[in-house]
VEXMARFI-93104 format. One record per residue (C-alpha): x, z, y; residue in three letters. Coordinates in pm, whole numbers, plus 32768, in hexadecimal, padded with zeros to 4 digits. Example, Ala and Ser with C-alpha at 12.3 -4.5 7.8 and 13.67 -1.06 7.14 Angstrom:
84CE830C7E3EALA;855782CA7F96SER;
***
This chain:
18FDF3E5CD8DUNK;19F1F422CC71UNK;1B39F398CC42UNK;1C6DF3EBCB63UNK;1D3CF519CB9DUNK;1DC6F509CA43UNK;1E38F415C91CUNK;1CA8F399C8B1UNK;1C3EF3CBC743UNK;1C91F294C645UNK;1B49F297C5E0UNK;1A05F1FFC63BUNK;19ABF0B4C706UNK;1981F080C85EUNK;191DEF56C935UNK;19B6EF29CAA5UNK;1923EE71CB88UNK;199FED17CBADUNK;1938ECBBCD35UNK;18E9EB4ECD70UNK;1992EA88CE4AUNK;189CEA4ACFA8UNK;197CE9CED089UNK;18AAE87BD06BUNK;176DE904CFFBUNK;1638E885D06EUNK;152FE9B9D0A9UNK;13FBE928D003UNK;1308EA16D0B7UNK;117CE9C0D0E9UNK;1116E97BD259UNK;1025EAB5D258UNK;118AEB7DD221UNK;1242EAA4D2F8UNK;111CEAE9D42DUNK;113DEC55D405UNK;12A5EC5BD415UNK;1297EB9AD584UNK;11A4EC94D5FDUNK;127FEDA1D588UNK;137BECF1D629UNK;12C0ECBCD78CUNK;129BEE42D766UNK;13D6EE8ED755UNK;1444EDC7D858UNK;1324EE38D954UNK;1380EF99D8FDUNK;14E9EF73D941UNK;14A6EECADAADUNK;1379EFC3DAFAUNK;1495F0D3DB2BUNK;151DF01FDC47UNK;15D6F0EFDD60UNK;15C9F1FEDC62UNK;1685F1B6DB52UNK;17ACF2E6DB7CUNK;16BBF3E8DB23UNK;1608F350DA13UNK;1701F278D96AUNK;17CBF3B7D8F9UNK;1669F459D899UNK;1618F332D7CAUNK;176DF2F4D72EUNK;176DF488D6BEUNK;15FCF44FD627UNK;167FF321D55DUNK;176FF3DFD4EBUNK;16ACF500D47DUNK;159FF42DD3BFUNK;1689F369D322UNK;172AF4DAD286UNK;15E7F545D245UNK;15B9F425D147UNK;16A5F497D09FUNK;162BF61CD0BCUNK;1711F67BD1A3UNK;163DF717D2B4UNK;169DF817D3F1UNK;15D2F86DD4F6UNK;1606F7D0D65AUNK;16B6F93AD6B5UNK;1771F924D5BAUNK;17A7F7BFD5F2UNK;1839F802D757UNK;18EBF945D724UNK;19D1F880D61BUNK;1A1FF77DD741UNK;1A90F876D831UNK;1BF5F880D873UNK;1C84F9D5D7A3UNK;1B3EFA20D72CUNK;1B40FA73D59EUNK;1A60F981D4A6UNK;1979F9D0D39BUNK;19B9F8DCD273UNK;1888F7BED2A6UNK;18B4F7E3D423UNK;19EDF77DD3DFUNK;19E0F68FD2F4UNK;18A0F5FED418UNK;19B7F5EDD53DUNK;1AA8F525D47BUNK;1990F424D441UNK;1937F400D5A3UNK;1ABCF3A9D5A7UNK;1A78F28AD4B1UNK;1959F211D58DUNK;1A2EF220D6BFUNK;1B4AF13BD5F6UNK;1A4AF058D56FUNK;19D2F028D6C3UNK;1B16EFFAD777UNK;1BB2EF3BD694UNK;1A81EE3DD668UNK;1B0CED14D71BUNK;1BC8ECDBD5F0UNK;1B2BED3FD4AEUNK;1C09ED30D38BUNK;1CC2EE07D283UNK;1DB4EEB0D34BUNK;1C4CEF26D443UNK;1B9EEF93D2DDUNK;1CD9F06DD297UNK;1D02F0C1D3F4UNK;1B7EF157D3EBUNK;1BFFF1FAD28CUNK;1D1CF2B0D31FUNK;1C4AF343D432UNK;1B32F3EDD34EUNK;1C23F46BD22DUNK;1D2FF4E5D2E7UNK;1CE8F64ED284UNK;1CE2F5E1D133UNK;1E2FF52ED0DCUNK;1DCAF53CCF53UNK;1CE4F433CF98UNK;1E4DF380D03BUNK;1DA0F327D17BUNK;1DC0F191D1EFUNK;1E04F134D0A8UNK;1D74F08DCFBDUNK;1D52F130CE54UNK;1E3EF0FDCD45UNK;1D3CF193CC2AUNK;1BFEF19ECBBCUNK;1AC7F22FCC60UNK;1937F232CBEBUNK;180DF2C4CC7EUNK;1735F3A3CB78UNK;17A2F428C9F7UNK;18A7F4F9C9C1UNK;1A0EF526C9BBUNK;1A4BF3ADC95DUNK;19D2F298C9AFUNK;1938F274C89CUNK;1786F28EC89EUNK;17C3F273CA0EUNK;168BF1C8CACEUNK;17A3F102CB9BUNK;1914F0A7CB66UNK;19B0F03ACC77UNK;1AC0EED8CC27UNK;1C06EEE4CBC6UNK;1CE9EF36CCBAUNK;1DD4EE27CC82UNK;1CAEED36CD13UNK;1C54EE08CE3DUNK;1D4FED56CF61UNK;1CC5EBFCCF08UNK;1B5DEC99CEF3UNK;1B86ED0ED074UNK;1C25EBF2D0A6UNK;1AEBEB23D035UNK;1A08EC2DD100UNK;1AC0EBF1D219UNK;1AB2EA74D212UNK;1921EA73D214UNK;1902EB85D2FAUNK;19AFEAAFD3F5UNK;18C4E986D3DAUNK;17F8E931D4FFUNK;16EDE859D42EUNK;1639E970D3A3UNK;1542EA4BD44AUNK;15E7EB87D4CDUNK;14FDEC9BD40CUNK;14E8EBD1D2B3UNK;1663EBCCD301UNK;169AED36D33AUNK;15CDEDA2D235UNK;165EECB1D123UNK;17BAECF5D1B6UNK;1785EE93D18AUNK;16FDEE62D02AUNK;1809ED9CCFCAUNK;18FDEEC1D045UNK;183FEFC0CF99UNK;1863EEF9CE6DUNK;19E4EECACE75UNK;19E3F046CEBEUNK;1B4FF002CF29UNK;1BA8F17DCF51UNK;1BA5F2CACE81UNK;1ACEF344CF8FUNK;1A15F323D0AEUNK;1972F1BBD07AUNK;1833F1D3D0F4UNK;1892F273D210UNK;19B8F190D22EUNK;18A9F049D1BEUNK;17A2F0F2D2E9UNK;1895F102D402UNK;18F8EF95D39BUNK;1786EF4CD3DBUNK;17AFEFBFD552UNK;190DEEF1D579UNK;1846EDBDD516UNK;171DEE08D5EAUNK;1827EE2BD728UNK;18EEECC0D69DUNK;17A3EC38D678UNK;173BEC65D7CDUNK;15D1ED20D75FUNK;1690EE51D81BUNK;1751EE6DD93BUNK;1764EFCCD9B5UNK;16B1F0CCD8D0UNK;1699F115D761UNK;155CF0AFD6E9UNK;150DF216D5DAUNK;14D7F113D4A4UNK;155DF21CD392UNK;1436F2FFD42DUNK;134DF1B4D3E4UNK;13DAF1B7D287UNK;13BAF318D24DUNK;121EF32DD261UNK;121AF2ADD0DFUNK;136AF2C1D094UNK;12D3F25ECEF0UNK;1286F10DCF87UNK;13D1F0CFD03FUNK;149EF131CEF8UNK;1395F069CE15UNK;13E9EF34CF0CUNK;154FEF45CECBUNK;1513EF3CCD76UNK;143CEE12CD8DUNK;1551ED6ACE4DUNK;1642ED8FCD21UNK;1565ECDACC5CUNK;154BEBA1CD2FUNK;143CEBEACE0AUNK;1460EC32CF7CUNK;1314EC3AD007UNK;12D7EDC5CFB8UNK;1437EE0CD0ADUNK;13E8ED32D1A6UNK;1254EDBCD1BFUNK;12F3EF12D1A5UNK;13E5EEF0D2E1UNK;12A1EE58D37CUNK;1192EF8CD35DUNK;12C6F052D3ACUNK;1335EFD6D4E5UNK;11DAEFC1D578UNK;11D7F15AD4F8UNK;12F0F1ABD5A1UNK;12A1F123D6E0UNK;115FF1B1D702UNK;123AF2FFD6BEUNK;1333F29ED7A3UNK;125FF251D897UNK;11C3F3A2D86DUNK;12F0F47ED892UNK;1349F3C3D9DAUNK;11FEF425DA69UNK;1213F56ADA14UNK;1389F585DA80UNK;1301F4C2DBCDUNK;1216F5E7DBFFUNK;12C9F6EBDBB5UNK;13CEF675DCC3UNK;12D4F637DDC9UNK;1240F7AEDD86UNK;1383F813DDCCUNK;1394F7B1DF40UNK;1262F88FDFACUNK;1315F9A3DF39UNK;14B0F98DDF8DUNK;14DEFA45E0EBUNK;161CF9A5E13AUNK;16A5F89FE272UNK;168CF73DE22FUNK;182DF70EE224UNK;184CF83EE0ECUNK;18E9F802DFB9UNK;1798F8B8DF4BUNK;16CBF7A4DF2BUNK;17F7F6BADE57UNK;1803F7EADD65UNK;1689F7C4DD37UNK;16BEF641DCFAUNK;17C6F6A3DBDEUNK;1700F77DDB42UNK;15F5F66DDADDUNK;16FBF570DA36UNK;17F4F708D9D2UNK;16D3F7DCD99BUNK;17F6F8FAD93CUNK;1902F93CDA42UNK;1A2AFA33DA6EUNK;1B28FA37DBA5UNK;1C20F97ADABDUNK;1B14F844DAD8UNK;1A90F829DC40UNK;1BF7F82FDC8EUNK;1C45F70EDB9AUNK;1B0FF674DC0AUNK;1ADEF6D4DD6DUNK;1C42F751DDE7UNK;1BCBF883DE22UNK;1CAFF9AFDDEAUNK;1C74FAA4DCF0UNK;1C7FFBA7DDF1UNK;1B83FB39DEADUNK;1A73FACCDDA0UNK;198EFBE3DDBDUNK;196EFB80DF26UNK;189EFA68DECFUNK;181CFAECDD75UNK;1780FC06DE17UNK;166BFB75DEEFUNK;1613FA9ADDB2UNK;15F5FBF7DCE1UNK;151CFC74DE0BUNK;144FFB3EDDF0UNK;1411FB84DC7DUNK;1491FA1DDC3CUNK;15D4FAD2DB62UNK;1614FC08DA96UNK;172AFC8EDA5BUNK;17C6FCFDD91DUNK;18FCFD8DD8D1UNK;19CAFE22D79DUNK;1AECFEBFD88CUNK;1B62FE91D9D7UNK;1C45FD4ED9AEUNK;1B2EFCA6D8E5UNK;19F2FC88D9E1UNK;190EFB86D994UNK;17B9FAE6DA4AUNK;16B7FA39D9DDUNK;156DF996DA44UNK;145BF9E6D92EUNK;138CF8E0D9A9UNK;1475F7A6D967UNK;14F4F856D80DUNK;1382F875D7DDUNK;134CF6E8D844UNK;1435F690D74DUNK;13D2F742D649UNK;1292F6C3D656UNK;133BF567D649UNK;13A9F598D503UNK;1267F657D477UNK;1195F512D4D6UNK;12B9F44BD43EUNK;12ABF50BD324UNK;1114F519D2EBUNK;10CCF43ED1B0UNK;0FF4F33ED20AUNK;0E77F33AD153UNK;
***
């Protein structure tokens, strides 16, 4: 993503986008598309009920490997370490980490604020992903040009994103059709995200902004209603196909978007639904080896560590109430276990972690990241 820094060249052409206006549209979409989309849709939902009673661990997990996916399409990648160290409270961030934590912030405002989606939820979402990057003047909309591929200017650029001048009335429009109840919720979603990535209302951070939109409409659509269903890692098995699809949308045809979100939602279920085993077992491995009485904060520091695979004394007592001073007293049996090792660069910055839910995760995003054949 480019945009201008500096007074542009006189010379050359260049062709911005002109969105259309869908507030009315009418998806014309084949019934073969329109079939998959339901059974997407049926996924989804059964996925998000399957949880059940268990939603505090895994909702976090899932929101976090969202997140991730949907930076890694954009080649921002971290580990799950690294992923989790940059979470803890006073613990210092490498760059994509970073820039991986602030999008699990979007997610977390896309999802709280989806009982009401509309402009001031888009830039609320935009506000918490940039907000280490006030260049990119976080909740607001742009005031200047931006264009995906080329050079320094716009011009020879693969896409220009509109004028600026018609971006409010363009969210506006977006806004208006996402809030229709008479079309089906994935065509919806998928029409309504393209349609954002097309406005491309910001200097930076729209697809991340556009993919966290997705999981605001899945909660206002009612296809979720306690976890984040991983969609970005759906999208990022043949991330050429998801791109191509948005390209195909600008030129009047929605089918490729809406078949896209399909194949990817069924993907990242069957992911999702992987990692929660594995988390599952992991967890239940755990109680045939913690020696500790039933009443022990032991055995809630072991249930942390599966949604806060990283921990310091700062965070069980954030998380836990328990005081700093007395963290090791519970931290130690787990390190006895061999559930947690610790590692430390100095005596006031001790940190554990469990290798085998870091592992879990990162093994979440390898799948999610394994180009389909």
């Amino acid at each position: 993503m480019r945009h201008a820094s500096r007074r542009l060249p006189e010379y050359g052409t260049y062709h911005p986008a002109v969105p259309a206006d869908i507030a009315d549209v009418s998806l014309d979409l084949k019934p073969s598309v329109l079939a998959d989309a339901e059974s997407a849709s049926r996924e989804i939902a059964r996925f998000d009920a399957e949880l059940g009673g268990e939603i505090a661990p895994f909702a976090a997990v899932l929101l976090r490997s969202e997140s991730a996916a949907s930076s890694q399409i954009e080649n921002l990648t971290a580990s799950a370490r690294a992923i989790a160290e940059a979470e803890l409270p006073g613990g210092k961030a490498k760059r994509n980490a970073e820039t991986i934590v602030a999008n699990t912030a979007a997610m977390r405002a896309a999802v709280a604020l989806s009982d009401t989606i509309d402009a001031d939820a888009i830039l609320a979402m935009h506000r918490a992903l940039m907000v280490n990057e006030p260049r990119h003047t976080p909740g607001e909309f742009r005031t200047e040009p931006v264009w995906i591929g080329g050079g320094s200017t716009p011009v020879g650029a693969t896409f220009v994103g509109p004028r600026h001048e018609l971006i409010p009335a363009a969210i506006d429009d977006l806004i208006a059709f996402a809030r229709r109840a008479d079309v089906p919720a994935l065509p919806q979603i998928a029409a309504a995200h393209a349609q954002f990535e097309t406005i491309h209302p910001f200097t930076d951070g729209n697809g991340r902004t556009g993919r966290a939109l997705v999981q605001a409409m899945l909660r206002n659509k009612g296809l979720t209603r306690q976890v984040t269903v991983p969609v970005s890692a759906g999208l990022l098995a043949d991330t050429g196909a998801y791109f191509a699809a948005l390209r195909r949308y600008r030129d009047g045809d929605a089918a490729p978007i809406v078949e896209r979100f399909a194949e990817a939602s069924l993907l990242a279920v069957a992911n999702g639904r992987e990692l929660v085993s594995e988390l599952r077992e992991i967890r239940a491995t755990w109680n045939t080896v913690i020696t500790a009485r039933s009443d022990s904060a032991v055995w809630k520091v072991a249930d942390l560590l599966i949604r806060r695979p990283v921990v310091n004394a700062v965070l069980l007592a954030q998380e836990l109430g328990i005081e700093s001073t007395n963290a090791h007293r519970y931290l130690n049996p787990l390190t006895t276990a061999g559930i947690i090792v610790e590692a430390t660069s100095g005596p006031r910055n001790r940190v554990w972690r469990s290798p085998e839910v870091l592992a879990a995760l990162d093994a979440f995003a390898e799948r999610a990241g394994r180009r389909r054949r």
